[in-house]
C-alpha positions in Angstrom: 0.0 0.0 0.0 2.5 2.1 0.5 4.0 1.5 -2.9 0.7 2.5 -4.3 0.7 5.8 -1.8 3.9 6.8 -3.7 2.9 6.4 -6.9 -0.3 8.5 -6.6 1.1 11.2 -4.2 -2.5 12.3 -2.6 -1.0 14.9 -1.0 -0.4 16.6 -4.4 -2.9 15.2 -6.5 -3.1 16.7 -9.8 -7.2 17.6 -10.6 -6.3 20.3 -13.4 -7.7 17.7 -15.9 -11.0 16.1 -14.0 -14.2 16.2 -15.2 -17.3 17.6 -13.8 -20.5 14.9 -14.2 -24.3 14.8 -13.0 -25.1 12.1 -10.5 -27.1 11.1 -13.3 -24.2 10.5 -15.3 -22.0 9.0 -12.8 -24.9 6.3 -11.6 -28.2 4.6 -12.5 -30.8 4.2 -10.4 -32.8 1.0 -10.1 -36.0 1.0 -9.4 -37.6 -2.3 -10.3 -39.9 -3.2 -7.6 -40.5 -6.3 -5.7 -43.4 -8.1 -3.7 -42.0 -9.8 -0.8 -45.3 -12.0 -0.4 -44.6 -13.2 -4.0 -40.5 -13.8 -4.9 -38.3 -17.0 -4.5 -35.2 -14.6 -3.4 -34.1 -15.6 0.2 -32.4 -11.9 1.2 -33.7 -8.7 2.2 -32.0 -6.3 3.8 -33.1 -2.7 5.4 -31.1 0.1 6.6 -31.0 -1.3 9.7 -28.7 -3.7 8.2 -26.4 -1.1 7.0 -24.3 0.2 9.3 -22.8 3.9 9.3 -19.7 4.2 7.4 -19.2 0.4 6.1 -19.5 -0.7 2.5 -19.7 -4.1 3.8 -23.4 -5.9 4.3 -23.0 -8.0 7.6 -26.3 -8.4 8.8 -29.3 -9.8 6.4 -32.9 -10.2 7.2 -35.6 -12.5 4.9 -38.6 -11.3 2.6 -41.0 -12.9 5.0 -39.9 -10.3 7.3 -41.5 -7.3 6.1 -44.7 -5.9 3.9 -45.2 -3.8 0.9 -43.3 -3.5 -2.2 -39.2 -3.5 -2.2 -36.9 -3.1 -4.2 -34.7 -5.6 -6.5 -30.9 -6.0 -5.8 -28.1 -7.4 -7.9 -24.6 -8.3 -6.6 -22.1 -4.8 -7.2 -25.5 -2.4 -6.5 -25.4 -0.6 -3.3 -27.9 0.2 -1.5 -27.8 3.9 -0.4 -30.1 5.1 2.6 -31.8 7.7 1.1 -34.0 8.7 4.4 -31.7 10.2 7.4 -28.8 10.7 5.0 -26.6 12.2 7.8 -26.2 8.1 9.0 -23.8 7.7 6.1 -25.4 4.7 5.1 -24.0 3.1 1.7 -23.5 -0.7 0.9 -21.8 -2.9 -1.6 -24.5 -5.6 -2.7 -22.7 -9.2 -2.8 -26.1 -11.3 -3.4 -29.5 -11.5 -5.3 -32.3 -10.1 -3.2 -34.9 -6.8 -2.0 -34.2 -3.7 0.0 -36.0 -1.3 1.5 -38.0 1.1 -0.1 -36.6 4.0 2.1 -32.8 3.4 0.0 -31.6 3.8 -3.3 -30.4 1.3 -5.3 -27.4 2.1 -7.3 -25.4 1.2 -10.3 -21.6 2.9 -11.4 -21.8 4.0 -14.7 -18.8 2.0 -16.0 -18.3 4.6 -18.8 -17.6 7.5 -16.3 -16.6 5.5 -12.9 -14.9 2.8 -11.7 -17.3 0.1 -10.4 -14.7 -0.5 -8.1 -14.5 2.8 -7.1 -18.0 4.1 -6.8 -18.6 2.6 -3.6 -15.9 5.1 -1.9 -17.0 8.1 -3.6 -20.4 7.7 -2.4 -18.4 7.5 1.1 -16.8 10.4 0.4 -17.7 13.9 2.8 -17.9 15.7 -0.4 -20.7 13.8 -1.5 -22.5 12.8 2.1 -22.9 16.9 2.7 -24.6 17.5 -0.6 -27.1 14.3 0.6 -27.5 16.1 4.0 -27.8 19.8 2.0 -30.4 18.6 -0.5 -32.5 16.2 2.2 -35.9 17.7 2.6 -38.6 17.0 5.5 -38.1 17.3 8.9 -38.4 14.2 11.4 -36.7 12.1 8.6 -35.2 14.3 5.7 -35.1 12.5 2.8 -33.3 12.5 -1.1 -35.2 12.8 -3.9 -33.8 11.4 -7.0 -35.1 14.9 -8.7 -32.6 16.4 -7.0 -30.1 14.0 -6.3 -29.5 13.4 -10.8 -28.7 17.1 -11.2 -25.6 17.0 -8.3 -22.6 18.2 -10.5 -19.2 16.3 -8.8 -15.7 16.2 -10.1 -14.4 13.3 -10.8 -10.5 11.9 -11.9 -10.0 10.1 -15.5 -10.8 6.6 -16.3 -6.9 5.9 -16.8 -6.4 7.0 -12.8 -9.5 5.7 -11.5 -8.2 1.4 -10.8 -5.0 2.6 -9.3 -7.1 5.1 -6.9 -9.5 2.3 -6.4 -6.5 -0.5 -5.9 -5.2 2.0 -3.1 -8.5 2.5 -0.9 -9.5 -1.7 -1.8 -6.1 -2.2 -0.3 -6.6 -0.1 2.9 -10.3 -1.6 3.3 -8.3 -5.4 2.7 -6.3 -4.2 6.1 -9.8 -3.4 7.9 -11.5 -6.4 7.2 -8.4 -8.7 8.3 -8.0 -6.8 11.3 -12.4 -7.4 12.2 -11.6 -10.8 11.4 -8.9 -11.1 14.4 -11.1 -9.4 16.5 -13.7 -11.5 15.9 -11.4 -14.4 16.9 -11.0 -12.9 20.1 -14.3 -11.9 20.6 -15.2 -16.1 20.1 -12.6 -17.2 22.4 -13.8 -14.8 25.2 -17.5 -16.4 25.0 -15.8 -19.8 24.4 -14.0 -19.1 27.7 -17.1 -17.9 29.4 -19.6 -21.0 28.0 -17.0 -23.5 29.6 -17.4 -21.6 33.4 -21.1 -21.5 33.3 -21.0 -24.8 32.4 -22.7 -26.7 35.6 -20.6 -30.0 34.8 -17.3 -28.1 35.3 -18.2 -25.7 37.9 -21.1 -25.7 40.5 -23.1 -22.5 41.2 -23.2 -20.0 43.7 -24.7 -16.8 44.6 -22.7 -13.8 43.4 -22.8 -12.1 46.7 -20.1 -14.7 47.5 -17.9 -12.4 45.6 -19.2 -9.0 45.7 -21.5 -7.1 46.7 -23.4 -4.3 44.7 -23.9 -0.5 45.9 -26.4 1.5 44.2 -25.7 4.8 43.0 -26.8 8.1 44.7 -30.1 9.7 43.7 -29.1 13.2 42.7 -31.4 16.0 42.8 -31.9 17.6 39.0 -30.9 20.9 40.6 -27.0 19.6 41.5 -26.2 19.2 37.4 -24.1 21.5 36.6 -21.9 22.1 32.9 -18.8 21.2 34.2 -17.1 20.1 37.6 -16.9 16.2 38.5 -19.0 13.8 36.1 -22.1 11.6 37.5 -22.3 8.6 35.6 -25.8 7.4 34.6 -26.2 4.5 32.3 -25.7 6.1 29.3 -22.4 6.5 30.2 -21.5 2.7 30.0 -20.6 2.2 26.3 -19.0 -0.8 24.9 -17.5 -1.9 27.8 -15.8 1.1 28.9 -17.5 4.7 30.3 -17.4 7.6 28.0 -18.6 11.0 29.5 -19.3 13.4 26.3 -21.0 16.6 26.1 -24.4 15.7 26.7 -23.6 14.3 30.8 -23.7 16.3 33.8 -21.5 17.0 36.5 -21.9 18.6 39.9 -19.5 20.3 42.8 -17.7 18.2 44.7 -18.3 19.7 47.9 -22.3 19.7 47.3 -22.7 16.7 49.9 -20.6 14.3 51.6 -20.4 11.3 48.7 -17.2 9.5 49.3 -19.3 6.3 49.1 -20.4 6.8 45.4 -16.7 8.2 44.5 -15.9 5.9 41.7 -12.0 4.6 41.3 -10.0 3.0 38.0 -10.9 -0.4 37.8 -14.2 -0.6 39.7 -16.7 -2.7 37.4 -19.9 -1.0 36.8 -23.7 -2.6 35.9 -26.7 -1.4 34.5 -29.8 -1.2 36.6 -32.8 0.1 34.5 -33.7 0.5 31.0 -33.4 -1.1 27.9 -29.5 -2.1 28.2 -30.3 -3.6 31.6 -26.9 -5.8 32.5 -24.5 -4.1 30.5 -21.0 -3.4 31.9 -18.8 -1.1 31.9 -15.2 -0.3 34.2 -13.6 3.0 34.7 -10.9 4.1 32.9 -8.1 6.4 34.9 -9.8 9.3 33.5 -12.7 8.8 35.4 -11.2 8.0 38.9 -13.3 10.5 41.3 -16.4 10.8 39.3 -19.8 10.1 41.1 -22.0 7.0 40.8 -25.5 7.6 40.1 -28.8 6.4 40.9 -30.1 3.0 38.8 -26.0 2.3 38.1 -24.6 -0.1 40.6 -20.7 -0.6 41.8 -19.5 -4.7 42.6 -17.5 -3.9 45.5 -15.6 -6.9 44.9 -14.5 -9.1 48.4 -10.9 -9.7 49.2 -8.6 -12.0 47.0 -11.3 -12.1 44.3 -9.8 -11.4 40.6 -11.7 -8.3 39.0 -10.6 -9.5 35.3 -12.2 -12.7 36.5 -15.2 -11.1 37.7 -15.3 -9.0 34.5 -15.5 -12.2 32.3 -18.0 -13.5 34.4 -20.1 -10.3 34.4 -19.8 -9.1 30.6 -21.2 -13.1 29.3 -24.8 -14.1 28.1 -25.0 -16.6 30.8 -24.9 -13.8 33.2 -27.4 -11.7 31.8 -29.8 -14.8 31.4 -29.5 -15.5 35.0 -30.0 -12.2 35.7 -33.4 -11.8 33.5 -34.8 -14.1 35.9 -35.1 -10.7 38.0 -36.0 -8.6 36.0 -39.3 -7.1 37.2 -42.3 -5.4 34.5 -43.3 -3.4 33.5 -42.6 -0.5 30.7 -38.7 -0.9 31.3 -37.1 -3.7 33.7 -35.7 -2.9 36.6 -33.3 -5.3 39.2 -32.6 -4.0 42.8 -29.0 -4.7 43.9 -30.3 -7.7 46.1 -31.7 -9.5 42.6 -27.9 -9.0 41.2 -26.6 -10.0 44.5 -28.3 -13.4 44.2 -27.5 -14.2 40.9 -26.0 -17.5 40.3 -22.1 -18.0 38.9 -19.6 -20.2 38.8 -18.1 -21.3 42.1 -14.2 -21.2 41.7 -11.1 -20.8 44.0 -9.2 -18.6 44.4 -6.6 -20.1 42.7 -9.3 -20.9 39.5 -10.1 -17.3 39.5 -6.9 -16.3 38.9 -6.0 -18.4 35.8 -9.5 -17.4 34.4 -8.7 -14.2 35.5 -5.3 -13.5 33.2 -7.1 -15.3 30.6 -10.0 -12.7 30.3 -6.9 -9.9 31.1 -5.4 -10.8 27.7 -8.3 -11.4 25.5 -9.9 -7.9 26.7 -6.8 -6.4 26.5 -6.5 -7.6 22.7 -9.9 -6.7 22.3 -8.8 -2.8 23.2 -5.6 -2.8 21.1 -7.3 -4.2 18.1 -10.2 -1.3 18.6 -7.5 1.3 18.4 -6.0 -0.8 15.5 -8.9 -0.5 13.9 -10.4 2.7 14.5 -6.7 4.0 13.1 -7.3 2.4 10.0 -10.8 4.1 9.3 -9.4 7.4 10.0 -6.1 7.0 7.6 -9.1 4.9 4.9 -11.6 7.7 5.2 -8.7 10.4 4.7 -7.5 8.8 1.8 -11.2 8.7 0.4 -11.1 12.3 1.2 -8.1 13.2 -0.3 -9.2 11.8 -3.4 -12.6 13.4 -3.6 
């Protein structure tokens, strides 16, 4: 790749002799329509299959799933979500099937662009702000093709346009291997986590054997302030970590005497309410000193028990599933922090919970370098798509 890099020199790209073109031009539109009640084809996928930013199709749904016309697919389309444009929704077709009616479905016009490139122009910011710009409607802005065929973009010559797309097919080649290692890890952490919860290797126990769980403090709505020390709610628990952003509140520190809900690195958070009920999260250094709040609950883990141990334990279906047992109704479940207490897990040693313990510490570890890896490799794929276009 870097060969390539060299060769094109994107920092100094020459565009003295690119053509303008109409979307029009550049792509066709196909609008052949589809009764689900009626085909053979086994695939359908909606936008909820798509996710932001990837030309890849990972999720798939089936025509008895949904009503009402759709539209046909052929492998090397993509389906753009023309509804809500700002998601950046735009995906390589690699199957016959339908798609929703609230996309468009695409097809490079070989003549003026690279099929192999298209998919990364349509990626590009260039062209995702025009699809924000000429959305209309409110609560879900939409494209119309009226106005979408008349969008004028520059684009490079035929003769440049394989090398280009070789470059950015390469860079998107490093992505997917480095997904596929990460998925690896990802199966041997619930391989690791099946085998404890399995009740012919390990009898079970009640959690409070190992921890027990403090509930947050229930702040009055008057103590938010914009800045000052955060209070995390369970919003704040994302992917397995907490991220405070510019939406989360903070308060004084000297408003009351909290020391018991002062959180410190390493202390293993849970989910009490809501729709992501069970989810964990631990604190980073960052957030050593911030406040627990109400409906978010802190394992106070006992003495000589591993917390990488208890975090594979924790983070695993087979917890959650116990834990569902507990949940009460009503419009969103709820657990009190006696229900998490009594939980059932696997009944180790000391001695057990320490080998499962540096086995969960490498594999989560893994799990955060590849992350980085791969969030690093977006950034330096989606400048390169913007360099280009």
């Amino acid at each position: 790749m870097e060969i390539l890099t060299e060769k094109i020199d994107l920092n100094n790209l020459d565009k003295s002799n690119w053509e303008t073109f109409k979307f029009d031009e550049i792509a066709q539109k196909i609008s052949k329509t589809i009764d689900p009640n009626e085909t053979t084809l086994e695939t359908y996928i909606g936008l909820e299959h798509i996710d932001a930013g990837d030309l890849h199709i990972r999720r798939k749904g089936s025509p008895d799933d949904v009503k009402g016309g759709k539209l046909r697919c052929y492998p090397g389309d993509i389906i753009f979500g023309k509804r809500r444009a700002y998601q950046r929704k735009a995906a390589i077709v690699d199957f016959d099937g339908i798609c929703s009616a609230h996309a468009f479905v695409l097809r490079a016009n070989s003549e003026v662009i690279d099929s192999k490139l298209f998919p990364f122009f349509l990626h590009s910011d260039q062209f995702m702000h025009r699809m924000v710009d000429i959305s209309v409607g409110g609560l879900s802005p939409t494209i119309n093709w009226g106005d979408l065929k008349h969008q004028e973009f520059l684009l490079p010559p035929k003769d440049q346009q394989a090398q280009l797309a070789k470059l950015l097919w390469a860079m998107d080649e490093i992505i997917e291997r480095e997904k596929e290692v990460l998925g690896s890890v990802e199966l041997k952490i619930k391989s690791t986590q099946k085998m404890l919860f399995s009740k012919v290797n390990y009898p079970r126990i009640k959690l409070n054997k190992y921890s027990t769980i403090l509930g947050g403090y229930a702040f009055s709505s008057k103590s938010f302030i914009n800045e000052g020390v955060p209070v995390i709610k369970i919003k704040n628990i994302v992917k397995g970590e907490i991220l405070v952003d510019d939406d989360s509140n903070y308060i004084t520190p000297d408003v009351l005497n909290l020391d018991k809900y002062v959180l410190s690195q390493g202390d293993i958070l849970i989910a009490m309410t809501g729709a992501t009920l069970g989810k964990i999260g631990v604190v980073q250094n960052k957030y050593d000193g911030a406040f627990l709040n109400q409906r978010v609950g802190k394992f106070q883990m006992k003495k000589g028990i591993d917390r990488w141990f208890m975090k594979g334990v924790l983070d695993s279906e087979y917890f959650l599933n116990e834990l569902n047992k507990y949940i009460g109704e009503g419009a969103q479940g709820n657990i009190s922090s006696e229900d998490v207490s009594k939980t059932l897990v696997p009944n180790l040693s000391e001695s057990e919970m320490s080998d499962f313990g540096q086995k969960f510490e490498s594999l989560y570890n893994s799990i955060k370098s590849l992350g980085n890896k791969i969030s690093s490799s977006k950034s330096l794929q989606k400048s390169l798509i913007n360099q280009i276009f």
